[in-house]
Every structure is written in structure tokens, then in C-alpha cells.
C-alpha positions in Angstrom: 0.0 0.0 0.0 1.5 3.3 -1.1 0.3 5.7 1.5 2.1 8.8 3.2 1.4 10.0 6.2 2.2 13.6 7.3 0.5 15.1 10.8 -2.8 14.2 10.0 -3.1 13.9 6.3 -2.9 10.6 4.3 -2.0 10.3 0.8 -2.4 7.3 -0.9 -0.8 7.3 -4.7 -1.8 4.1 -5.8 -6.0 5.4 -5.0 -5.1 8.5 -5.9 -6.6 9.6 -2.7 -6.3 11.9 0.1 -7.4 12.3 3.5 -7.4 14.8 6.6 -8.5 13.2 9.9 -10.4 10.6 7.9 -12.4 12.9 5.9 -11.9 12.2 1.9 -10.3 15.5 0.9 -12.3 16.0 -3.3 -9.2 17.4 -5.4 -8.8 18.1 -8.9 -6.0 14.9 -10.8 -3.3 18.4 -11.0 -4.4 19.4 -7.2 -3.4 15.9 -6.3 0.0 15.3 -8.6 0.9 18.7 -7.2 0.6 17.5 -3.2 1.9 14.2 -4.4 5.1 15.8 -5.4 5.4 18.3 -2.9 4.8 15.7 -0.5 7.3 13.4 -1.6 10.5 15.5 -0.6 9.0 17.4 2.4 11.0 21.0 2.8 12.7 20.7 -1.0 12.4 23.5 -2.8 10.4 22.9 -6.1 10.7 25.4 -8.9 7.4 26.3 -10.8 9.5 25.3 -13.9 9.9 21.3 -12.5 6.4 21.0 -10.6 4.9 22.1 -14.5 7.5 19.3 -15.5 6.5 16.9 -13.0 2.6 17.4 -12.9 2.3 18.5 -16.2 4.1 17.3 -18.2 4.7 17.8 -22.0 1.2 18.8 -22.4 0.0 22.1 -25.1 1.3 25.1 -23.7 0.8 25.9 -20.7 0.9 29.6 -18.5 3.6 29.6 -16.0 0.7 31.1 -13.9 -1.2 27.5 -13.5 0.7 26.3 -11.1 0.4 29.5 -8.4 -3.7 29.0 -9.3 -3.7 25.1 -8.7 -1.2 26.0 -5.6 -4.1 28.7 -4.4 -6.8 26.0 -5.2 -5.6 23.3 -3.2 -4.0 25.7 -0.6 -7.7 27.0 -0.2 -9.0 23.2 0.1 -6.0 22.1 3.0 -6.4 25.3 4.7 -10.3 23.9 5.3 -9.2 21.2 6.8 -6.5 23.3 9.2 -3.8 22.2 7.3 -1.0 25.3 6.4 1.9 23.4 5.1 2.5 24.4 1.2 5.1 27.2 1.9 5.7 29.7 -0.9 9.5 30.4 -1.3 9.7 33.8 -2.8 12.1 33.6 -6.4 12.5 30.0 -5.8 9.1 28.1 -6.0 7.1 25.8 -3.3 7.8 23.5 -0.8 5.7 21.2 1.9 7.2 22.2 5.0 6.9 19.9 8.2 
């Protein structure tokens, strides 16, 4: 079972699920690659330029604004749930801090 668990969040990759205290957190497949990946190296410092890599990939073009408006949007859905852990690094990028 591939599941992470950080305070009380759970993130389970192979479901492609997440949970706060239990409670099935609804995020969009980007919302949940991006906590995936942040999640993974808890305190790294992620560029915007290698989470669009990572989450998005080689898809059409894409703004380098999506990833500070899917950042906002599941920032916005965490925060809900108490959770404050997506740190924004100002001139580097984001980073899950423990």
C-alpha cells in the first residue's frame, strides 16, 4: 500500500486519494500530482518550472501562472481542513514544510 502520512493527512498514490483526519479530501487529478510531489521531498524546494514538468508534463502550452492557481486552489481546500503546510519560497518556487 503506497500511503504517506504527514500530521494528519494521508496520501495514498496508488487510489489516488487523500485524507485529513479521515475525511476524503475532493481534489482536482493536477491538485493531487501537485501535493503528491510536494509531499514526496517534504522541505525541498520545487521550482514552478519542475512542478509544471512533473505534474504537467509535456502537455500544449501551458501559463507559467497555473501552477500558483492550482497552488491557491488546493491551498484553499488544505487550509479547510487546518492544514497550512504548502510554503511559498519567494524567487525559488514551493515547498511542503513539516
Amino acid at each position: 500500500d503506497n500511503t504517506r502520512v504527514l500530521g494528519s493527512l494521508c496520501i495514498n498514490s496508488d487510489r489516488f486519494e487523500v485524507k485529513v483526519g479521515g475525511t476524503l479530501l475532493n481534489l482536482s487529478n493536477k491538485e493531487f500530482a501537485l501535493l503528491d510531489t510536494l509531499t514526496s521531498e517534504p522541505n525541498r524546494i520545487f521550482s514552478k518550472s519542475q512542478l509544471l514538468d512533473k505534474v504537467w508534463g509535456t502537455e500544449d502550452y501551458i501559463d507559467d501562472n497555473t501552477v500558483a492557481v492550482t497552488i491557491a486552489r488546493l491551498r484553499e481546500k488544505l487550509l479547510k481542513q487546518g492544514i497550512k503546510n504548502i510554503v511559498t519560497v519567494w524567487g525559488f518556487g514551493y515547498k511542503w514544510e513539516n
